[in-house]
Structure formats: structure tokens, C-alpha cells
N, C-alpha and C positions, 0 to 999 in steps of 0.2 A: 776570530775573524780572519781571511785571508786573505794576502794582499797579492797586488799587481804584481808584473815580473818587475817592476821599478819600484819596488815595498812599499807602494800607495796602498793602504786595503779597499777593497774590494765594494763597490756599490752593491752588487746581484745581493746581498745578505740584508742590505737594506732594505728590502721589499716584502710586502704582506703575501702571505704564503698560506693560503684558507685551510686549505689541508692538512696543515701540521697547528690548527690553531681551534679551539673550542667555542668558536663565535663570540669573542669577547667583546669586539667592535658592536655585534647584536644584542648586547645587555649592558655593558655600560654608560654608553651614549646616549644622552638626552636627544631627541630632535620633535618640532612644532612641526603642524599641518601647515604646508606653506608650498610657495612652486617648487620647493626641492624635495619634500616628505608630505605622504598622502595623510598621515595623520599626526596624534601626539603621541609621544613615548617619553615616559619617564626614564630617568637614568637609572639603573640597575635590572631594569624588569627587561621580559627578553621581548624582541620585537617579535610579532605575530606572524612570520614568515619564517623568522630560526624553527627550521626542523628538528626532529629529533635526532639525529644523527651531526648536530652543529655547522648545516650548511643553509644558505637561501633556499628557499624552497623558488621564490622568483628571480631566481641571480639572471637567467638568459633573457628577460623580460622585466629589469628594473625601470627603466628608463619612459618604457609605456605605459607601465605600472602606477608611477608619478614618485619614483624614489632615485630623482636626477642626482640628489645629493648622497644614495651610498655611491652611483660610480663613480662619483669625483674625491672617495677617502680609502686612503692609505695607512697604513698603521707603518709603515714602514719596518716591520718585521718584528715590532712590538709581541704580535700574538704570538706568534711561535713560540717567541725567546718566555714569557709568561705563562702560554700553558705546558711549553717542555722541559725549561727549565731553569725558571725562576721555583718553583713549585714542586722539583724535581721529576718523580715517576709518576707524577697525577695521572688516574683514568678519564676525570668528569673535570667540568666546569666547578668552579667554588665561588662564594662570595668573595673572597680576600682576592682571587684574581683581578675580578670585575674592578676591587677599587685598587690594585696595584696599577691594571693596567694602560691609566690612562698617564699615569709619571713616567714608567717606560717609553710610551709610546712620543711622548716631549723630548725623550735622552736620545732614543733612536732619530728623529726627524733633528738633534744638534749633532747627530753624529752623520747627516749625508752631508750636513754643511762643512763641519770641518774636514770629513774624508774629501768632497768637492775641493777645497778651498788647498788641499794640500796637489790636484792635482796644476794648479793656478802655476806658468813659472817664473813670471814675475812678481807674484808674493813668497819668492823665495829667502830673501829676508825674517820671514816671519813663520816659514815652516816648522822650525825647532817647536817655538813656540804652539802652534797648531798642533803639531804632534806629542806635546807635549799635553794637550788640552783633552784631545782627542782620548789618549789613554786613560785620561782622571774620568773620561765621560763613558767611558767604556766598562772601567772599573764598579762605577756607581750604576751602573744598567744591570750591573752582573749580581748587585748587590742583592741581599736577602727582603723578603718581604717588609720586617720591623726597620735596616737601612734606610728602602728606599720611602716607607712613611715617614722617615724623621727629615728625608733630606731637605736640605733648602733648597727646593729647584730654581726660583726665581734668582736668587743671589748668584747661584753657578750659571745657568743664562746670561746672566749681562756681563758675567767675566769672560766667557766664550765669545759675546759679540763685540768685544771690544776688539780682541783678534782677527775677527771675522770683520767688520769695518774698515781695519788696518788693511787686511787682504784684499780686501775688497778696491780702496784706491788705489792700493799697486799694480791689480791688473787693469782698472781701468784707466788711468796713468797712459798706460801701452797703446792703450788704443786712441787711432786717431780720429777727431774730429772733433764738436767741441763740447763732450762730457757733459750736457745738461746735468744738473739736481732739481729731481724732482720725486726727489725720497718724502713721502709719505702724502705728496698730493691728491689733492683731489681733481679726479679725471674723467671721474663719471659720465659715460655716457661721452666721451669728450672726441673732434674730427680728429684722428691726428693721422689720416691717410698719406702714405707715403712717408712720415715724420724721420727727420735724420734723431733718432736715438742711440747713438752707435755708441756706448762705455757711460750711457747716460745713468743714474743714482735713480734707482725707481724702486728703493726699498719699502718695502707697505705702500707704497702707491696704491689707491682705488683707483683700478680701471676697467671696471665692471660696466659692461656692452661696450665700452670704448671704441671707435674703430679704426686699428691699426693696420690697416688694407695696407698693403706693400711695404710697411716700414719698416726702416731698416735697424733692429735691434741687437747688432751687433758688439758680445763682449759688455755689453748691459748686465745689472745688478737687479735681479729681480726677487730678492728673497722677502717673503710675507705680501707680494705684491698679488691683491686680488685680480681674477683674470677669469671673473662669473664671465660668461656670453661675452668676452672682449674676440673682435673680429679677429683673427691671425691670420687672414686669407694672404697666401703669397707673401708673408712677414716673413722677413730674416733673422733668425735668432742663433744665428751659427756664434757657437763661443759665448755665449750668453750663460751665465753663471748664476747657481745658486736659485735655479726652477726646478721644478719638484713635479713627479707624474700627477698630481691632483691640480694642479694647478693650469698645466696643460688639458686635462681632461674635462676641466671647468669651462676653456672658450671653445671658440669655434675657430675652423681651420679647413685648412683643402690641401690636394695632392703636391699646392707647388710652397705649400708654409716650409721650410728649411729649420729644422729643430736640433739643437746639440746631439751628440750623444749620448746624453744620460739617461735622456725619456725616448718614450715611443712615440707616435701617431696615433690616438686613437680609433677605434674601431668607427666613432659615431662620427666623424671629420668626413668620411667617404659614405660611409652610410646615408649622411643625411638625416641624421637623425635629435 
């Protein structure tokens, strides 16, 4: 993994990379007929649009398609590192990927948080330790197929988020105003236009269609925090930590949403779509 000129590593490694990857997101993942997938698909079998050559066959037209919910996932760079090497010199897709690669793909999505959480500089306190974390989680992603079926991953998860917690109220500490908690509320569907959120705890929050028209989300904690159809029109999320591009990709937004650095804008935010 490589890092920043300031030995942070590197996010750009974090991200699903189709082209270096065997559609393994297209045969492991279960998904229901619902407004996000036009049909059912069992988990292992390949979806009906994996072509032969292991790409979308309607990737430029998912979305009208009625498969809202592949453009809103991420593997976070899971496939690559499983079909190039996890597996070493594989040609072809296997079974044992399909069931390796959904543990990877858990180690990579705690490794943008801890990479994230080291660029934080008031949980500098707690960096040793992150970096500390970060390597063990790094270790165990690199591990072999029999490894990574034995791991505990739930158990290394909550020792990671313990860290990640830690870090998490020291930067928002920093920030001024007055830091609601409303980690793991329910928010559904809920006004909160214009709402001062600024270092606010909105970890796993449901905020799904919420509408967060101009608010100000500033240096906020949004990690697990659903954000289906939540409105971001004109929302401020500058310095906003531990958001993830599926998550973005999930609400809605326009030209004048203000998003960290780490994600992009959407294509469908201007589109209109």
C-alpha cells in the first residue's frame, strides 16, 4: 500500500477497480427484487448481466435498468486484491474467491476507516495506535485463503472500533458547536433542513430520505450512517469523516453540496437522475 508524502497510505488503493477484478461482487452477493434490484439473485450464482469477459454487460445503464443498488457498492478494492492476489496467478473466477471475497472486502472497508482516521490531527493521540491497528488489518487481508476463513472478523472489528470511537471524539472535540449525539437514531425520513450538525455523532444513524437541505455537517461522524435518498442539496459536509463513496452515491445532491475530499460527486447528482 502506498502512502502520502506525510506516511498516511494512500486511499486511491481503496477503491473497486472492475478491470483488474473477475466480477466477484456479480456472483457472491445475494440481492431481492426491490427499488434497488430488478430481480432475485442468490448469493454465489452469477448475475444475468455478468458477461463473459467479467464485466456489466448494462454497467452504462444500471440505474434505468432498476439496479440503483449496484451503483451505490463499492468493494473497496476487495476484487482486485482476491482475484490478483489473494489467489495468486488465477486466469478465471473460482468458487473459493466468491466465498473469500466478501471477508476481504469487510478488512478493506476497516482499512479506509482507519487510513481516514490517521489523517484526523486532533486524534493524534491515538494514531500510534491506529497505525498500529491498521497494519494487523492489513496483514490479515493479505492473508491466505484457509487464514482468512478461520478469522474472527467480528472480534477484530470491535477492537478496531474501539479506536476508531476514540478518534472519532477527538476530532469532533475540535469542532465547534454543540456536537449533538445522535449515533444510531432514527431519522427517517426526518426535516432537519438547514440543521446545525456541525461535529454532530451520526454513527449508523438512519437517514434515509431525510432532508438535510443546507445543513450544516461540518467535521460530523458519519460512519455506517445510511444516507438511501437523504436530500444533501446545498449540505455542508467539508471535514466530515468516515463517509464512504457508496454512501454518497446513495443520496441526492446538486452542484452546490460541498463534500470532503475523499469522495467524488456523483455523476447522477447533476444528471438528474
Amino acid at each position: 500500500m502506498r502512502n502520502d508524502p506525510a506516511g498516511v497510505p494512500s486511499l486511491g488503493e481503496l477503491r473497486g477497480d472492475c478491470a483488474r477484478c473477475f466480477g466477484l461482487c456479480c456472483v457472491a452477493l445475494p440481492f431481492a427484487a426491490s427499488a434497488d434490484f430488478a430481480l432475485d439473485k442468490e448469493a454465489g450464482r452469477p448475475c444475468p448481466h455478468l458477461g463473459g469477459d467479467d464485466r456489466c454487460t448494462i454497467h452504462a445503464r444500471l440505474r434505468p435498468s432498476g439496479f440503483t443498488g449496484c451503483t451505490v457498492y463499492d468493494c473497496f478494492g476487495a476484487g482486485q486484491r482476491v482475484s490478483r492476489v489473494t489467489f495468486g496467478a488465477a486466469d478465471r473466477r473460482t468458487d473459493a474467491m466468491t466465498e473469500v471475497f466478501p471477508l476481504v472486502r469487510h478488512l478493506h472497508e476497516l482499512l479506509w476507516y482507519l487510513t481516514e482516521a490517521l489523517t484526523l490531527p486532533a486524534a493524534r493521540p491515538v494514531h500510534a495506535g491506529l497505525r498500529r491497528m491498521r497494519e494487523r488489518t492489513e496483514e490479515l487481508a493479505a492473508g491466505t485463503p484457509g487464514e482468512l476463513a478461520a478469522l474472527d472478523l467480528a472480534a477484530h472489528r470491535r477492537e478496531a472500533d474501539g479506536l476508531l470511537t476514540r478518534a472519532s471524539r477527538l476530532a469532533r472535540a475540535a469542532v465547534r458547536g454543540p456536537r449533538q449525539d445522535r449515533r444510531r437514531a432514527d431519522l427517517l425520513g426526518a426535516r432537519l433542513r438547514g440543521a446545525d450538525l456541525r461535529g454532530a455523532d451520526l454513527r449508523g444513524a438512519c437517514l434515509i430520505a431525510a432532508d438535510l437541505t443546507g445543513a450544516d455537517l461540518r467535521g460530523a461522524d458519519l460512519i455506517g450512517a445510511d444516507l438511501r435518498d437523504t436530500d444533501l442539496t446545498d449540505a455542508d459536509l467539508t471535514g466530515a469523516f468516515f463517509l464512504t463513496q457508496p454512501q454518497v452515491t446513495a443520496a441526492r445532491g446538486s452542484a452546490g453540496t460541498r463534500l470532503p475530499g475523499s469522495v467524488s460527486r456523483p455523476a447522477h447528482w447533476t444528471a438528474g437522475l
